[in-house]
Residue, then its C-alpha position, 0 to 999 in steps of 0.5 A: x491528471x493521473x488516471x487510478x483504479x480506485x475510481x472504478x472502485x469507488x464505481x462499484x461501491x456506488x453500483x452494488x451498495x445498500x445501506x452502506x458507506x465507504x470508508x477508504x484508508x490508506x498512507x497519506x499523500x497517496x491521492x485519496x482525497x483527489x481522486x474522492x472528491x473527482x469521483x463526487x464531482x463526476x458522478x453527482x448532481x451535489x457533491x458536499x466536502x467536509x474537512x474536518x481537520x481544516x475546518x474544525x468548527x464542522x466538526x460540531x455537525x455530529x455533536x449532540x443527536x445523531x439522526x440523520x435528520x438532525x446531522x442534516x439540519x446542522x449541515x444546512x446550518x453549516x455549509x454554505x449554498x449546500x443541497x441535499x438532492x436525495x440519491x443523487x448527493x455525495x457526502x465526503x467527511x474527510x479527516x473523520x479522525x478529528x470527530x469520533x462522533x463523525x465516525x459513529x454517525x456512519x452507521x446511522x447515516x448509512x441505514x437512512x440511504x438518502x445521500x451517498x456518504x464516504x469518509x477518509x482519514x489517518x487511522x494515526x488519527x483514530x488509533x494513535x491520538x497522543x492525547x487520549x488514552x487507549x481505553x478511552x479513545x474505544x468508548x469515543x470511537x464506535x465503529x459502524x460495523x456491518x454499515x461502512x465498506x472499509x476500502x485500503x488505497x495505495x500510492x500508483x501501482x506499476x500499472x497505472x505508472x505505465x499509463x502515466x507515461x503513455x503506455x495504454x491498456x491495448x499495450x499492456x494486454x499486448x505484453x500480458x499475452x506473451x506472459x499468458x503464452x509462455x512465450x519470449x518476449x521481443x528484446x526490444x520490448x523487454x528491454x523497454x519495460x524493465x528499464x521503466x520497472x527500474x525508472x519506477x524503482x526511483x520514482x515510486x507511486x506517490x502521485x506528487x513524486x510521479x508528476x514531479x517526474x512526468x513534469x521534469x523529467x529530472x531524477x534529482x527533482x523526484x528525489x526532493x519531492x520525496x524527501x518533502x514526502x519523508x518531512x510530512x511523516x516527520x510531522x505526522x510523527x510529532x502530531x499523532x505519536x506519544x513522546x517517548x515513542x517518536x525516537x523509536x519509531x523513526x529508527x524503525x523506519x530508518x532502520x529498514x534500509x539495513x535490514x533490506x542489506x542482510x543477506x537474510x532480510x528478516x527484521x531484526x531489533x538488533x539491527x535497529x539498536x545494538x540491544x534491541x527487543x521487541x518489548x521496546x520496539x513493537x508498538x513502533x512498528x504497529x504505528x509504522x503499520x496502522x499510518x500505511x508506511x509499511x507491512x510485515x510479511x511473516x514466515x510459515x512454518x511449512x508451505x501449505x494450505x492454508x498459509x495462516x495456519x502456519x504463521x509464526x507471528x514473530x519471524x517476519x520482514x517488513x517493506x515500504x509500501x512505496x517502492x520510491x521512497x524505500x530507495x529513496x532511504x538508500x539516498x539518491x546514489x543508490x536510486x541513480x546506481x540502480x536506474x543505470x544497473x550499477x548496484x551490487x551486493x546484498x541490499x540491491x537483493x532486498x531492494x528488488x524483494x521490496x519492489x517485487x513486494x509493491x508490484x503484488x500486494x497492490x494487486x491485493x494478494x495476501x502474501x507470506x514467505x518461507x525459509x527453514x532454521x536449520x537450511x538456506x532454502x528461502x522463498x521470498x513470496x507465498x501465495x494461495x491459488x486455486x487450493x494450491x501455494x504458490x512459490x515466487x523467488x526474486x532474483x536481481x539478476x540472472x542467478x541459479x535457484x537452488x531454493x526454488x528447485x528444492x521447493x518444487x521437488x519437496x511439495x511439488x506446487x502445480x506452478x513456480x514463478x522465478x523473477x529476473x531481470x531477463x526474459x521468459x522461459x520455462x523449465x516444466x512446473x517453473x516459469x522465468x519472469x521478466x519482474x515487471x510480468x509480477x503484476x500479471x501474476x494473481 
């Protein structure tokens, strides 16, 4: 059983909450609805399981008067051996996206506070149904503002892949340490991580691909396991998306390992179609984002506080949300190229820009990145501490940082982070990083 960290989560939620549902969204396949239903199941005396994409007919349990005594009432009606125990019964609605009376109803069963309720589903579903135009499916759709905490869950993060291959949190506080110290890490142990940072390149943290690899042990298995995964979005795609949109938003996402290529990693309509524009292709990257496949990351203008001011909304990359399957989209030779370190040029860059990306923004870090028009300088990764921003660059390997020292002498940031596939060391206000020590920054 993989252990994940949206279970304490749901733990606080549990312990902080008034009057308050939990609505958790997230890629597909990621594991939510497992580890939802062992926290129900763990956690209360009752623990009652509505699918709503399953089971359809349960869908009439929010049809028609949306009091919670009556919602109760039709759930007795409903749901075999059910028992509504009060402050001790959790309520899963998953696929909520199949009734938008559902979703409505939160708020009303939240303010009632008798039985613990969390919901789960495709926000393709909610945002993206094909057979509802946009202003109609609004006035289906009330969302409970101010009632539901609205919770994203990833696919494993780097940490909890250490756990699932054994590596225990004395471990990990051990090698945290050494980040905390400044000081070199022992080659040995260096060495050791990073060959299991490469090995998470490959694997990713889809919970399916990862048992796969803990089962196996078998790279080309991992491989299969995700392209069942990429054969699913294909099936989402066809079910949740409108007939002319479908071709562009599989070149979109297919699209993506050449933009990783570039020496500059910007996205580019052009690169998804000779004449491509944003008029064509900007919903089909909404899509991709709204069904958890990607996120944009933008560039600023100048590298100040606060980042969101200097935004430019139309220069911006795009990443995987799962390091696995981006380098599963390279194919299967470019994952063994990068697991033996035998990969070079232009797109081993972007690959390890895509995974320094999973390793922070699961640690829930906004992030942005800055590079001028009229110079070379690039910095892949912005962040804001302590009223200050941080610059983080990524090297593949051992390389100079010219765009980080001109960074530091222009806006003399308190503290710069260079990650390498190497070891620690320091260079006044910059720090060298191995790139697994990504998931201690914050």
């Amino acid at each position: 059983m993989l252990r994940r960290k949206f279970y304490n989560q749901m733990f606080e939620w549990k312990q902080k909450k008034h009057k308050e549902c939990l609505f958790v969204t997230g890629a597909r396949q990621i594991g939510k609805t497992y580890i939802i239903e062992q926290f129900g199941k763990e956690n209360y005396k009752s623990y009652i399981y509505l699918n709503l994409f399953k089971n359809p007919e349960l869908c009439s349990i929010f049809d028609g008067s949306l009091e919670p005594q009556e919602i109760y009432k039709r759930l007795s009606l409903s749901v075999p051996d059910v028992n509504l125990i009060p402050h001790d019964t959790m309520i899963f609605i998953d696929e909520i996206q199949a009734s938008p009376n559902a979703r409505t109803a939160l708020k009303f069963l939240a303010i009632d506070d008798r039985f613990d309720v969390v919901a789960s589903g495709s926000l393709l579903g909610i945002h993206y149904n094909k057979n509802i135009d946009e202003e109609e499916q609004n006035r289906k759709v009330s969302i409970p503002v101010g009632y539901e905490r609205e919770v994203e869950m990833y696919s494993l993060d780097f940490e909890e892949f250490l756990w699932a291959n054994g590596i225990t949190d004395e471990v990990i506080s051990s090698l945290c340490t050494y980040f905390e110290k400044k000081e070199k890490v022992p080659e040995e142990i260096n060495e050791r991580y990073l060959k299991l940072l490469r090995e998470f390149m490959l694997v990713g943290g889809m919970p399916e691909v990862v048992n796969t690899f803990l089962e196996t042990s078998n790279f080309q298995e991992v491989y299969a396991a995700q392209q069942k995964i990429f054969r699913a979005y294909e099936d989402d795609i066809q079910l949740y998306a409108k007939n002319t949109e479908k071709p562009k938003i599989r070149d979109c996402y297919f699209s993506i390992p050449r933009q990783l290529a570039k020496e500059y990693t910007k996205f580019q309509y052009k690169t998804v179609e000779k004449h491509g524009s944003a008029k064509k292709y900007d919903n089909s990257l909404s899509w991709l984002e709204g069904a958890g496949l990607i996120k944009l990351l933008r560039n600023v203008s100048l590298p100040e506080m606060p980042l969101k001011a200097y935004e430019q909304p139309e220069n911006f990359k795009v990443y995987v949300t799962d390091i696995g399957l981006l380098t599963a989209l390279f194919g299967f030779e470019t994952q063994a190229a990068l697991v033996k370190k035998e990969l070079n040029g232009h797109a081993k860059g972007g690959i390890y820009e895509n995974l320094i990306f999973d390793l922070l923004y699961k640690r829930a870090i906004p992030l942005n990145y800055y590079k001028r028009s009229d110079n070379a300088q690039e910095i892949e990764f912005l962040f804001e501490k302590n009223g200050s921003v941080i610059p983080v660059e990524v090297k593949s390997r051992h390389g100079n940082t010219a765009s980080l020292n001109e960074f530091i002498e222009t806006f003399s940031p308190p503290r710069a982070y260079k990650l390498v596939d190497g070891n620690l060391g320091t260079d006044g206000t910059k720090v060298t990083l191995p790139q697994y020590m990504a998931i201690f920054l914050q």
